[in-house]
C-alpha positions as a LaTeX table, in Angstrom:
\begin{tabular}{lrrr}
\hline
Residue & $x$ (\AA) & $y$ (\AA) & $z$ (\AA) \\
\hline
Unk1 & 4.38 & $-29.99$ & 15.52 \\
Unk2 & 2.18 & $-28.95$ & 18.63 \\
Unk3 & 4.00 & $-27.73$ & 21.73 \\
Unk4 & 1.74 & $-26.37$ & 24.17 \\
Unk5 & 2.28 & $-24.03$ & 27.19 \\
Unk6 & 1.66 & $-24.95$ & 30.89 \\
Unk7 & $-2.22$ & $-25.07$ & 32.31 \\
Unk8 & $-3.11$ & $-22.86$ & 35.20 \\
Unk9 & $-3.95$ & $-24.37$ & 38.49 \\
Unk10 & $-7.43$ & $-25.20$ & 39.08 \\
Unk11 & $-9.62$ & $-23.19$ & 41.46 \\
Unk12 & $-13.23$ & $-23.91$ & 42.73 \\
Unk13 & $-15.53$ & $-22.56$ & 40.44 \\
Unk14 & $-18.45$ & $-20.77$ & 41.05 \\
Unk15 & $-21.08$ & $-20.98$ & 38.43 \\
Unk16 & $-23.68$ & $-24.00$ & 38.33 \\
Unk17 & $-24.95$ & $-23.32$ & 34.69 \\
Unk18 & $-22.70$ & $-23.15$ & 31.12 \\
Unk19 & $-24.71$ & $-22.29$ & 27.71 \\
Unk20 & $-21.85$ & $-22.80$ & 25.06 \\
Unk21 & $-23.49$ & $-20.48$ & 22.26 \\
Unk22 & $-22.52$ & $-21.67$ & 18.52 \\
Unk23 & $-24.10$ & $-20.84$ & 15.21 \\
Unk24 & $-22.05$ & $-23.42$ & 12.85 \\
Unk25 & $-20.24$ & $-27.20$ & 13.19 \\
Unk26 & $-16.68$ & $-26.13$ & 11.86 \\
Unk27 & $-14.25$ & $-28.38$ & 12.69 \\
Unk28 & $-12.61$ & $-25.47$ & 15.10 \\
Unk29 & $-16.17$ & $-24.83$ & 16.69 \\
Unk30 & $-16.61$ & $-28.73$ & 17.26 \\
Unk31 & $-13.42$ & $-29.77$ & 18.75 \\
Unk32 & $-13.73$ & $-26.81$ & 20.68 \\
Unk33 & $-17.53$ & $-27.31$ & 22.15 \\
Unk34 & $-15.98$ & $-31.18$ & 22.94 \\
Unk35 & $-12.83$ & $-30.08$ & 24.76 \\
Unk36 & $-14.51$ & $-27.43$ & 26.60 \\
Unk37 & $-17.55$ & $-30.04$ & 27.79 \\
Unk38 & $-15.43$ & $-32.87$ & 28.90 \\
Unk39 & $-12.82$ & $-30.57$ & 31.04 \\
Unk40 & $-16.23$ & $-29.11$ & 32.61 \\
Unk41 & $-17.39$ & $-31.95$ & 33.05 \\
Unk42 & $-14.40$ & $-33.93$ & 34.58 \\
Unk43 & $-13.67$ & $-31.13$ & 36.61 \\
Unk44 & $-16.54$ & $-30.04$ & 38.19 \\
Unk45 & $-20.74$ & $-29.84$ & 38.64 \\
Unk46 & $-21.55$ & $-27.52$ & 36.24 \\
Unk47 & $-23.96$ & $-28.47$ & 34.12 \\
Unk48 & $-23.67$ & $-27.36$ & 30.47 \\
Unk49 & $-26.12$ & $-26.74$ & 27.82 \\
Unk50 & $-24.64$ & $-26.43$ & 24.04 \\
Unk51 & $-27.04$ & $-24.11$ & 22.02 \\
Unk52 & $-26.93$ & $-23.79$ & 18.33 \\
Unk53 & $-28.25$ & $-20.74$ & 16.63 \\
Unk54 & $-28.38$ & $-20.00$ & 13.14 \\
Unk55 & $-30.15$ & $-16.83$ & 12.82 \\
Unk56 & $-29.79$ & $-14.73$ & 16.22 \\
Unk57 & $-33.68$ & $-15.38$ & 17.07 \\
Unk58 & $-35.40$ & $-16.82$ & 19.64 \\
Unk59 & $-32.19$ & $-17.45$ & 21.70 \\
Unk60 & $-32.70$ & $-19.81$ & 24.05 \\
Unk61 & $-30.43$ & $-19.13$ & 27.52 \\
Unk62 & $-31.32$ & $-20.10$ & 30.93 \\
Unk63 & $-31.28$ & $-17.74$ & 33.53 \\
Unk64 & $-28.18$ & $-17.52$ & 36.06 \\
Unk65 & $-26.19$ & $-19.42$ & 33.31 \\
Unk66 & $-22.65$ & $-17.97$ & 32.01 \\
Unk67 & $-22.71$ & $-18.01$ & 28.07 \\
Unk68 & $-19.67$ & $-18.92$ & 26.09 \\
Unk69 & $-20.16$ & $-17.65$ & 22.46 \\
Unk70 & $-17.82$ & $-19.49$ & 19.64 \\
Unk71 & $-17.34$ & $-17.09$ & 17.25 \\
Unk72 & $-18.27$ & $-13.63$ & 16.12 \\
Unk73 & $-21.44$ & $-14.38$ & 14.91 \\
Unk74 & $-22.33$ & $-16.16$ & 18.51 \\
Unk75 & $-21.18$ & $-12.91$ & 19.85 \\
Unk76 & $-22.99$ & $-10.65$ & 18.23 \\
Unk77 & $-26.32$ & $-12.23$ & 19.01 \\
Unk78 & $-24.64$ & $-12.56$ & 22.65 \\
Unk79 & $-25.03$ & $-9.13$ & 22.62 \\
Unk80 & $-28.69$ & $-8.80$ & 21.86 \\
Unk81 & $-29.49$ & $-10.97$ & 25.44 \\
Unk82 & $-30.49$ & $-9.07$ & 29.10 \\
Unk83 & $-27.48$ & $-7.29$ & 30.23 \\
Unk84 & $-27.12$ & $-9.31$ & 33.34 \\
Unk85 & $-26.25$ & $-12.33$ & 31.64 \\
Unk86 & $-21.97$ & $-12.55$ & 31.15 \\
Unk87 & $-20.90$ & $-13.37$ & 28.32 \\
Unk88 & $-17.06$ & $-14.80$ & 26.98 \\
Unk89 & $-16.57$ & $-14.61$ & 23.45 \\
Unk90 & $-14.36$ & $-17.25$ & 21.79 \\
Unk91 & $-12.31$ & $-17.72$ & 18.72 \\
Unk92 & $-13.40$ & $-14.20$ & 17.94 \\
Unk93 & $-10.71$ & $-11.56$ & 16.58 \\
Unk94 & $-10.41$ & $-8.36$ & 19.02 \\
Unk95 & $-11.58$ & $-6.02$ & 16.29 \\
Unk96 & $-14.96$ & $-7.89$ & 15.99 \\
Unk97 & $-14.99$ & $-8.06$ & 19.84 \\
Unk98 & $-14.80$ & $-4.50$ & 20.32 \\
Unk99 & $-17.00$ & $-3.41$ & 17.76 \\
Unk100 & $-19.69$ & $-6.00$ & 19.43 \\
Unk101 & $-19.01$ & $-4.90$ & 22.83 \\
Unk102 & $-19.76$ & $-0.93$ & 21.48 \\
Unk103 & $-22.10$ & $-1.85$ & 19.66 \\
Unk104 & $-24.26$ & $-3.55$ & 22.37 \\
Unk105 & $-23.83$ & $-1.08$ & 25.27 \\
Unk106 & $-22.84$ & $-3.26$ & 27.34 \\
Unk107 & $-20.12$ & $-3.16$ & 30.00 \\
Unk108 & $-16.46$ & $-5.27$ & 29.87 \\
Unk109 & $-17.03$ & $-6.72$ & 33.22 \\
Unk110 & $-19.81$ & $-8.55$ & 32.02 \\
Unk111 & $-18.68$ & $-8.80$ & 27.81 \\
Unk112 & $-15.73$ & $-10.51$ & 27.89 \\
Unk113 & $-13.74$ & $-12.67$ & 24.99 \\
Unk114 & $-10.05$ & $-14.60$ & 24.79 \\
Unk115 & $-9.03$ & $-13.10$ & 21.36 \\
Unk116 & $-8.76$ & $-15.19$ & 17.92 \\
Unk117 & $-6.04$ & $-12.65$ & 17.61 \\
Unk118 & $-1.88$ & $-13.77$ & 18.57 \\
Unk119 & $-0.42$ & $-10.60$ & 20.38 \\
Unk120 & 1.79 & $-8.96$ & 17.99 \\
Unk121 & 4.95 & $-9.42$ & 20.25 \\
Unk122 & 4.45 & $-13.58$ & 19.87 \\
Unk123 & 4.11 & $-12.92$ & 16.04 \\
Unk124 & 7.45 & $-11.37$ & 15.77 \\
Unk125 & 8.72 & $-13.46$ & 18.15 \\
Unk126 & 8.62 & $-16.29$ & 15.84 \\
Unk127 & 9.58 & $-13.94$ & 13.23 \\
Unk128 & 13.13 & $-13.59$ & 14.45 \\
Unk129 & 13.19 & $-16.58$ & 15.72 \\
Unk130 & 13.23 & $-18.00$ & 12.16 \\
Unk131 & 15.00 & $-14.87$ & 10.52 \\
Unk132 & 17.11 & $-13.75$ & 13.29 \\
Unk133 & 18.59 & $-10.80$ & 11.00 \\
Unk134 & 15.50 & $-9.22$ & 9.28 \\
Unk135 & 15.13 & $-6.02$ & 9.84 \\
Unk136 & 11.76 & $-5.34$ & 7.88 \\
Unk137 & 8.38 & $-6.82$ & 7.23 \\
Unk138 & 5.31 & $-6.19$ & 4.87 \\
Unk139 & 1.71 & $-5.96$ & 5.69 \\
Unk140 & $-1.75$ & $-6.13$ & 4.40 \\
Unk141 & $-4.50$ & $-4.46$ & 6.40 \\
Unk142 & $-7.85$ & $-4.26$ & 5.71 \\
Unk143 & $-10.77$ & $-2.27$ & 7.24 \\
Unk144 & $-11.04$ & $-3.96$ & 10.11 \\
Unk145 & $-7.26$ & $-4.53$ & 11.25 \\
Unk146 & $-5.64$ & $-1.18$ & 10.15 \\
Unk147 & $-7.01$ & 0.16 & 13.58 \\
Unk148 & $-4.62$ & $-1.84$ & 14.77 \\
Unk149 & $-1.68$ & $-0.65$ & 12.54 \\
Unk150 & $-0.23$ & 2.19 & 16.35 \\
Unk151 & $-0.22$ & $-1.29$ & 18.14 \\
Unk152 & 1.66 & $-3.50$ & 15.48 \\
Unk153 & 4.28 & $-0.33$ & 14.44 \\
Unk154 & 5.19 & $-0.03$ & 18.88 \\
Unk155 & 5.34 & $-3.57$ & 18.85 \\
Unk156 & 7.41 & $-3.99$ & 15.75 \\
Unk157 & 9.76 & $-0.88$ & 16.89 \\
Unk158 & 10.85 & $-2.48$ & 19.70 \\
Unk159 & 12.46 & $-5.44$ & 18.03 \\
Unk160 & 14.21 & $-2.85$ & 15.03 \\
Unk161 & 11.78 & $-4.10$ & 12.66 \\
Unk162 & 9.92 & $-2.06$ & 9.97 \\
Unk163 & 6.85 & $-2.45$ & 8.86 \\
Unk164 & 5.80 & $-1.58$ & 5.25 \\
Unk165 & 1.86 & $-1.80$ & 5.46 \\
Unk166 & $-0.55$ & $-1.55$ & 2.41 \\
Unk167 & $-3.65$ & $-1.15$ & 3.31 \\
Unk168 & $-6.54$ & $-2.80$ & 1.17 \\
Unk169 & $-10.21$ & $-1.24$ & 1.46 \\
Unk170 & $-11.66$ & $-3.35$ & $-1.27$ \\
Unk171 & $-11.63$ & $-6.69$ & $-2.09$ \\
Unk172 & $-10.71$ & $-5.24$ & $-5.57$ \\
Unk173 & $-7.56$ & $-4.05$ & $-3.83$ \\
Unk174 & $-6.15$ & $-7.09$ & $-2.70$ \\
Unk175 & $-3.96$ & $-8.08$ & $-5.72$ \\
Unk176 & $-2.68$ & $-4.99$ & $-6.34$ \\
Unk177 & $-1.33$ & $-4.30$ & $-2.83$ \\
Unk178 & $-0.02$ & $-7.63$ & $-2.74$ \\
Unk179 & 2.16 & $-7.22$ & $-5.56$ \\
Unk180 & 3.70 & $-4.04$ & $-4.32$ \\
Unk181 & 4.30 & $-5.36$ & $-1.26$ \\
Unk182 & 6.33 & $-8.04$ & $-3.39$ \\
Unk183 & 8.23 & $-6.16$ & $-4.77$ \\
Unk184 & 9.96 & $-5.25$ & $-2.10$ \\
Unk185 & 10.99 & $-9.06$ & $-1.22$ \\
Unk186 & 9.64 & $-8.74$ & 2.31 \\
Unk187 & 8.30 & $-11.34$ & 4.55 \\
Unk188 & 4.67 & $-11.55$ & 4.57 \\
Unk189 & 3.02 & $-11.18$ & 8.39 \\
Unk190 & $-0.77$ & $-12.48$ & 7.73 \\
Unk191 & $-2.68$ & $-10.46$ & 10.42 \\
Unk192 & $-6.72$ & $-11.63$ & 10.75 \\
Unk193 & $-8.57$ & $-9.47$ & 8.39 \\
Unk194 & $-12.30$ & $-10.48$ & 7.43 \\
Unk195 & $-11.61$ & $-8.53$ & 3.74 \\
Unk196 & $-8.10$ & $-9.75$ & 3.20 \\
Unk197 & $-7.93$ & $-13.47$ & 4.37 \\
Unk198 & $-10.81$ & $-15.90$ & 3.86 \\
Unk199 & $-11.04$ & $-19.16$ & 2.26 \\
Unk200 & $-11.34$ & $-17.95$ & $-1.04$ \\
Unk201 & $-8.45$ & $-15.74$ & $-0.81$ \\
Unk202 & $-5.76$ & $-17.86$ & 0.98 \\
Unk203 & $-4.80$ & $-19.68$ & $-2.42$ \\
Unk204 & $-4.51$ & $-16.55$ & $-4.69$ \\
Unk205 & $-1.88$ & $-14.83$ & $-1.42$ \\
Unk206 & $-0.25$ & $-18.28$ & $-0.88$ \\
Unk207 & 0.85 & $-18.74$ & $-4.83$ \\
Unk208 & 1.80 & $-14.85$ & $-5.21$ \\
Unk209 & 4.18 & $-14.71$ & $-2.14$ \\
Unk210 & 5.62 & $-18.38$ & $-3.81$ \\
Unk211 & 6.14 & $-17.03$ & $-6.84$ \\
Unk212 & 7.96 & $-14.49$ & $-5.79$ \\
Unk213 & 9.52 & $-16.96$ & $-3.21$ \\
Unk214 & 8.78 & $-14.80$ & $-0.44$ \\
Unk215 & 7.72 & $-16.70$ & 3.11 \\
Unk216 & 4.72 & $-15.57$ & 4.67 \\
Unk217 & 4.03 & $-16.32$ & 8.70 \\
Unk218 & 0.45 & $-17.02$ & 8.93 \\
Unk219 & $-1.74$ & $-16.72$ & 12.06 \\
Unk220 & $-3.71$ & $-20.39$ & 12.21 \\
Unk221 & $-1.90$ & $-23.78$ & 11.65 \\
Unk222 & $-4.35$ & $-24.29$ & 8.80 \\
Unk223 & $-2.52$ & $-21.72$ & 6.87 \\
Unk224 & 0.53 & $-23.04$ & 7.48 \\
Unk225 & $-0.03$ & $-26.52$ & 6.60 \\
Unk226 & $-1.88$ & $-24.89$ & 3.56 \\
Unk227 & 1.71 & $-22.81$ & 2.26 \\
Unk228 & 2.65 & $-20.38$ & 5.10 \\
Unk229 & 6.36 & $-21.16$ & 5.98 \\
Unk230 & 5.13 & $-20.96$ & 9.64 \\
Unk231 & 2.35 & $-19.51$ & 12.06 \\
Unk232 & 1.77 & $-19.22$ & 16.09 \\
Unk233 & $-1.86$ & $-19.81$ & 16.93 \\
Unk234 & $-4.02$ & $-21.20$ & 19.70 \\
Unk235 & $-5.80$ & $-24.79$ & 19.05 \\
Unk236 & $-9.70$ & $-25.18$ & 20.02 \\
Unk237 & $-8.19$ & $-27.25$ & 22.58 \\
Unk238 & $-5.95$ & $-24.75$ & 24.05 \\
Unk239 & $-8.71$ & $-22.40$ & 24.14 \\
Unk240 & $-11.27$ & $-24.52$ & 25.71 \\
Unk241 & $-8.62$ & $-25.45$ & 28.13 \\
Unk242 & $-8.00$ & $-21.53$ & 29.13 \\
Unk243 & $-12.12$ & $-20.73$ & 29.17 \\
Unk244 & $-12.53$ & $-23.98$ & 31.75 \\
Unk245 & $-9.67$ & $-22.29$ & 33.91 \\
Unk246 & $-11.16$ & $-18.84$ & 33.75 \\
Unk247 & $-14.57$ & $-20.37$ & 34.55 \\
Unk248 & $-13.09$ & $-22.04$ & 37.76 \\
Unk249 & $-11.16$ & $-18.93$ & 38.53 \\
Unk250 & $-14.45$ & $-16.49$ & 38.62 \\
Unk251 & $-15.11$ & $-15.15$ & 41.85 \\
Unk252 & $-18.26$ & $-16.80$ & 43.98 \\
Unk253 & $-19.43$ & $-13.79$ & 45.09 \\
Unk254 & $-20.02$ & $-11.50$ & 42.04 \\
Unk255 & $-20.11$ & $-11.79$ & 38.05 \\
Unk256 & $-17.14$ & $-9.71$ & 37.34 \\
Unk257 & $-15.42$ & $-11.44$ & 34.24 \\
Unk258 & $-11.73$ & $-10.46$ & 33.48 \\
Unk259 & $-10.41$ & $-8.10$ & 31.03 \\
Unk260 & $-10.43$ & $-9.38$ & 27.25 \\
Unk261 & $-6.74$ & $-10.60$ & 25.77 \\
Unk262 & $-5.51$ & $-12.99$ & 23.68 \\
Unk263 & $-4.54$ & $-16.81$ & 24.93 \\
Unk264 & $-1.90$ & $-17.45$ & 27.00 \\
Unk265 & $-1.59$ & $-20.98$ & 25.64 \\
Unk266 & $-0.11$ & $-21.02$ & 22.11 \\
Unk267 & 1.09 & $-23.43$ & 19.43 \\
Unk268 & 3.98 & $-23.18$ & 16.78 \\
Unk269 & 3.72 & $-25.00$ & 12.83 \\
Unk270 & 6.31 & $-25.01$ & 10.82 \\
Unk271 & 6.12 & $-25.64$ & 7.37 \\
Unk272 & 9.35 & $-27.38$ & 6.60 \\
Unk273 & 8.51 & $-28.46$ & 2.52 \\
Unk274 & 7.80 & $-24.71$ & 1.84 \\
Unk275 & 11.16 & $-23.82$ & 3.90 \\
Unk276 & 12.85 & $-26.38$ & 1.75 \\
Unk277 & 11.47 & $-24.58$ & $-1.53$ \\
Unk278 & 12.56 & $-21.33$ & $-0.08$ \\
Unk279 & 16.11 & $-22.83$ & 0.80 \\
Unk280 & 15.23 & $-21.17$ & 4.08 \\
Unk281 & 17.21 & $-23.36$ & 6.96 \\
Unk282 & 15.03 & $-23.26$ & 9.95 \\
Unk283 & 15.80 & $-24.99$ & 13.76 \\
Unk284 & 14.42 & $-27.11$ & 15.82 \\
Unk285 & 10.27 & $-26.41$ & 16.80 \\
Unk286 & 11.31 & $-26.33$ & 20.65 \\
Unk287 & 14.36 & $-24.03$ & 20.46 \\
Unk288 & 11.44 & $-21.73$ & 18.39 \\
Unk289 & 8.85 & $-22.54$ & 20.69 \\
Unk290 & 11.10 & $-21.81$ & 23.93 \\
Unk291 & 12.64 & $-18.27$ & 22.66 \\
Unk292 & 8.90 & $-17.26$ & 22.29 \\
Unk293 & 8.56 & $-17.82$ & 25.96 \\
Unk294 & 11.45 & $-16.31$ & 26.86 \\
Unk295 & 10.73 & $-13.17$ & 24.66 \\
Unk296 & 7.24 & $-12.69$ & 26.35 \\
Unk297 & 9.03 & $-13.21$ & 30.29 \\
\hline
\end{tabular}
C-alpha cells in the first residue's frame, strides 16, 4: 500500500531550460524521467531536454539550463561540467553525494541532490511503529555507510533503542557478520550500502534473516515486496514530484539551489505474508503511516 504525503504549493518558476541527465532505463530512472516531464510540462514553459549518457563523455548540456542527474553515476559526470551550471542529484544516496560534491570542488549552492537515503528518524519511526516495545536493533554497514554510524547511534538514542552494528569491509565479510548479528535475534535495519545490498546480495540476506525468522525493515518497496517485513521509501513519482516543486520554488534572480536532504514525501510497504510467517501482528498501513508524521512534527 502507497500513502503519500501532501505536495507543496506551487510557485512561479524561474528557469526556461531542464536537461534531465540519466545514464541507464531502470524502471526507477524511467518512471521517474516521465513523472518529472509531464508535471514540467503541465505546469509550466520550461522546456526540457532528457540526455542519456553512458560513459561520462562528450556530455551534451545547453547553456543556462538546470541539470537534474538520476543517479550516482549521472552525478558524478555532473560533476565534471563548468561550474556555473547547477546541478540536483536524484535517487542518489548522501554518501555518494558527498563524496561527488568533494570530489568535484564544487560549491553546495550550486551541487545540490534530494537523497536516495530515508532520514534515520522515519526509519525507526516505522520501527516502533510495528514493534512498539523493542528496545534494540542490528546493523550492517559497509564502507560507505559506517560514516554514518554518529548519525544513526543520536538518532537511535533518542527513541531508547540500541544499535548493535557489524561492520562489513569486504564482500567476503558479508555472511559472516550477518550471522552474528543473528544470533542475537535482532531486527534487521537495511541501511543503503553499495558493498552490502545489491541485487545479487538481497536473496542470500533475505533467506538468512528467514531462517532465523528474524524481520528485517528494508529501505525501497522492492525489498519489501521481495521478503523485508516492511520498508519507508520515496517512489520515482514522489521524487519527481518534490524536484518539479523545488524547480518552481528557485529564486528568479540568482542560481542558489537549497541545501541537500532527503524527501519530504515518503511511502510505507508492508509485507503482510512475511508478517504472517513471522506470526508478527502488524496494524493498519495508515495508523503506521500517520504516527510517522506525527513522530517527525
Amino acid at each position: 500500500m502507497l500513502v503519500s504525503a501532501c505536495v507543496l504549493p506551487n510557485i512561479a518558476h524561474a528557469w526556461g531550460n531542464l536537461t534531465i541527465l540519466t545514464t541507464n532505463d531502470t524502471t526507477a530512472v524511467t518512471e521517474f524521467v516521465k513523472q518529472l516531464k509531464l508535471e514540467i510540462n503541465e505546469q509550466s514553459s520550461i522546456k526540457v531536454n532528457v540526455s542519456k549518457n553512458d560513459s561520462g563523455l562528450s556530455i551534451n548540456i545547453p547553456k543556462d539550463t538546470l541539470v537534474i542527474a538520476v543517479g550516482t553515476q549521472a552525478l558524478s559526470y555532473a560533476g565534471n561540467l563548468d561550474e556555473s551550471t547547477p546541478v540536483i542529484g536524484v535517487l542518489v544516496p548522501k554518501s555518494s553525494y558527498e563524496s561527488i560534491l568533494k570530489d568535484s570542488g564544487r560549491g553546495a549552492d550550486h551541487f545540490s541532490a534530494i537523497y536516495l537515503d530515508q532520514p534515520f528518524n522515519r526509519q525507526l519511526s516505522l520501527v516502533k511503529a510495528i514493534f512498539p516495545n523493542i528496545f534494540s536493533i542490528g546493523v550492517l554497514l559497509g564502507p560507505v555507510s559506517q560514516f554514518q554510524s554518529n548519525d544513526l547511534q543520536s538518532a537511535a538514542k533518542k527513541m531508547s533503542i540500541e544499535v548493535n552494528i557489524r561492520l562489513v569491509n569486504r564482500a567476503d565479510e558479508l555472511q559472516f557478520n550477518l550471522e552474528k548479528l543473528m544470533l542475537g535475534k535482532q531486527l534487521l535495519l537495511a541501511i543503503p550500502d553499495p558493498l552490502i545490498y545489491t541485487r545479487e546480495t538481497a536473496q542470500t540476506i533475505l533467506l538468512t534473516t528467514y531462517r532465523h525468522q528474524v524481520p528485517v525493515i528494508g529501505f525501497s518497496q522492492s525489498y519489501a515486496k521481495s521478503g523485508a517485513i516492511a520498508a519507508v521509501f520515496s517512489s520515482p513519482k514522489q521524487y519527481a514530484s518534490e524536484i518539479a516543486n523545488l524547480i518552481k520554488q528557485l529564486p528568479k534572480d540568482q542560481v542558489i539551489l537549497p541545501t541537500a536532504r532527503a524527501a519530504n514525501k515518503f511511502s510505507i510497504e508492508i509485507n503482510r505474508q512475511v508478517a504472517r510467517s513471522l506470526d508478527i501482528q502488524i496494524t493498519d498501513d495508515a495508523l503506521i503511516y500517520q504516527k510517522i508524521l506525527k513522530d517527525e512534527r
